[in-house]
C-alpha positions in Angstrom: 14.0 -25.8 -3.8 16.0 -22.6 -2.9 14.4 -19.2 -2.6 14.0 -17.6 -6.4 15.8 -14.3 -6.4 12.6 -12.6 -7.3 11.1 -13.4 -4.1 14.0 -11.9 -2.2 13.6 -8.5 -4.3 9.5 -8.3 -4.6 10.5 -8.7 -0.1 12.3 -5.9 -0.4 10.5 -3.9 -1.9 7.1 -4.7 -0.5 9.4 -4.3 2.9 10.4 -0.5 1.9 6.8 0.2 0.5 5.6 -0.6 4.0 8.1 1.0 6.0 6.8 4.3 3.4 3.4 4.0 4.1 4.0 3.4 8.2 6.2 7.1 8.1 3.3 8.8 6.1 1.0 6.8 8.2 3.0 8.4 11.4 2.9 12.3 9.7 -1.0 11.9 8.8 -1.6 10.8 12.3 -0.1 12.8 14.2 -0.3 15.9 12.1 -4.3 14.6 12.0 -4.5 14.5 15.7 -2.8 17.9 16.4 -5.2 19.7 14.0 -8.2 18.1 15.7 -6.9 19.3 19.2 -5.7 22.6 18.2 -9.6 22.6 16.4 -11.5 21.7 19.8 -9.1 24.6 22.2 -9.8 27.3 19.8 -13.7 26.6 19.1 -13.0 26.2 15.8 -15.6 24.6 13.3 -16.7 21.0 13.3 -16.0 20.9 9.5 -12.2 22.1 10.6 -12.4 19.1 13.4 -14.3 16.7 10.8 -11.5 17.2 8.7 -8.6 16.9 11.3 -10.2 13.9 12.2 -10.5 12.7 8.9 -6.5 12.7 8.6 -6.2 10.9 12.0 -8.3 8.1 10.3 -5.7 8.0 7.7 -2.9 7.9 9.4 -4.0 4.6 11.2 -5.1 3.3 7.7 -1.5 4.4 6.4 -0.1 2.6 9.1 -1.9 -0.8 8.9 -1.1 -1.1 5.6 2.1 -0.8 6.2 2.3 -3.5 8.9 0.3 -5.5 6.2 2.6 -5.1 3.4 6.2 -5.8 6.2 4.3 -9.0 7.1 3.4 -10.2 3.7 7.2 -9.6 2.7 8.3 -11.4 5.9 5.8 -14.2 5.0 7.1 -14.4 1.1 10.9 -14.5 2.0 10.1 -17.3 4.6 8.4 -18.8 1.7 5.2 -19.2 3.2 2.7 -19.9 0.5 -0.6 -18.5 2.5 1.7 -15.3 2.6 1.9 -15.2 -1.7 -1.6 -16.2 -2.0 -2.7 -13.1 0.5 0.1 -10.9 -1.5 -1.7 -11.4 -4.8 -5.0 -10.3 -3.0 -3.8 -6.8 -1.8 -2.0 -6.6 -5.7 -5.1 -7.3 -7.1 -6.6 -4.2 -4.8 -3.9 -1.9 -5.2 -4.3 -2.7 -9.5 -8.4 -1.9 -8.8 -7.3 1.2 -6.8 -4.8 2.4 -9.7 -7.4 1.7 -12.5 -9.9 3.8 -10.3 -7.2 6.4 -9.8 -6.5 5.9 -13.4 -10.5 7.0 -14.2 -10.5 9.9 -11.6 -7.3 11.2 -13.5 -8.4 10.7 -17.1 -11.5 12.6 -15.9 -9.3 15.7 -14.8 -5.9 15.6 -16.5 -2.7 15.5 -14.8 0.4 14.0 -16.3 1.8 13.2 -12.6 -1.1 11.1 -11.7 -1.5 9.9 -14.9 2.5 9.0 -14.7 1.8 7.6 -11.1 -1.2 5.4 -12.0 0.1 4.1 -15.1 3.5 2.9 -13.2 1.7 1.9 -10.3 -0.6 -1.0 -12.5 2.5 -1.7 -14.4 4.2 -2.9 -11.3 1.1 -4.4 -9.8 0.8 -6.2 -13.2 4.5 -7.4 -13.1 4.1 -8.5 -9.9 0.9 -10.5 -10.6 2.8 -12.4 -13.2 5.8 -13.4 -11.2 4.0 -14.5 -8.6 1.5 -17.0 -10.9 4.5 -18.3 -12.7 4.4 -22.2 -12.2 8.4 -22.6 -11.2 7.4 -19.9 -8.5 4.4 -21.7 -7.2 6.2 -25.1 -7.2 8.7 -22.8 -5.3 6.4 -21.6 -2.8 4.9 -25.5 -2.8 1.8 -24.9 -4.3 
């Protein structure tokens, strides 16, 4: 069975959502690591080096899951069905992280991250869908 064009796109995209991630992942590491240096020649605070380091920790976060998501897009153009099955995983973590951001929002209103949540679960929702669609699975050989 030939690759559903779906598949190609939802690569794409999960390909240009990780290269995103590994450039902010980049910026909060090194931007991270030159606080915490800049914090420890100066004498500054530990909450100032706490923090620095904190941003460091992020960065290398950022950047795994930005390896994860290139991999998983890798995996689901080759058609590799342990690749979908681990995609829908980290889309059903993203829509739990939305619908927590979605809380945290409500709680203290801001149309942005209101916009941003509520687009975010929308695609995370699409994508669910396409992916547990039976001419997909029997695509991926499931």
């Amino acid at each position: 069975m030939s690759r559903p064009v779906g598949v190609t796109l939802l690569s794409a995209i999960m390909t240009l959502a990780g290269l995103v991630f590994a450039g902010a992942g980049v910026v909060f590491f090194f931007m991270g690591s030159t606080a915490a240096a800049e914090a420890g020649q100066v004498g500054g605070s530990v909450a100032a080096a706490l923090l620095a380091a904190l941003g460091a920790a992020a960065g290398v976060i950022f950047l795994l899951f930005g390896g994860l998501h290139i991999v998983l897009a890798v995996g689901i153009f080759r058609m590799r069905n342990l690749a979908r099955v681990l995609t829908i995983f980290l889309f059903v973590l993203m829509g739990a992280g939305a619908c927590l951001g979605l809380i945290a929002t409500l709680m203290r209103y801001s149309q942005v991250g209101l916009a941003w949540n509520l687009s975010l679960l929308a695609l995370v929702v699409l994508a669910l869908w396409y992916l547990l669609r039976p001419n997909v699975k029997e695509a991926f050989g499931a």
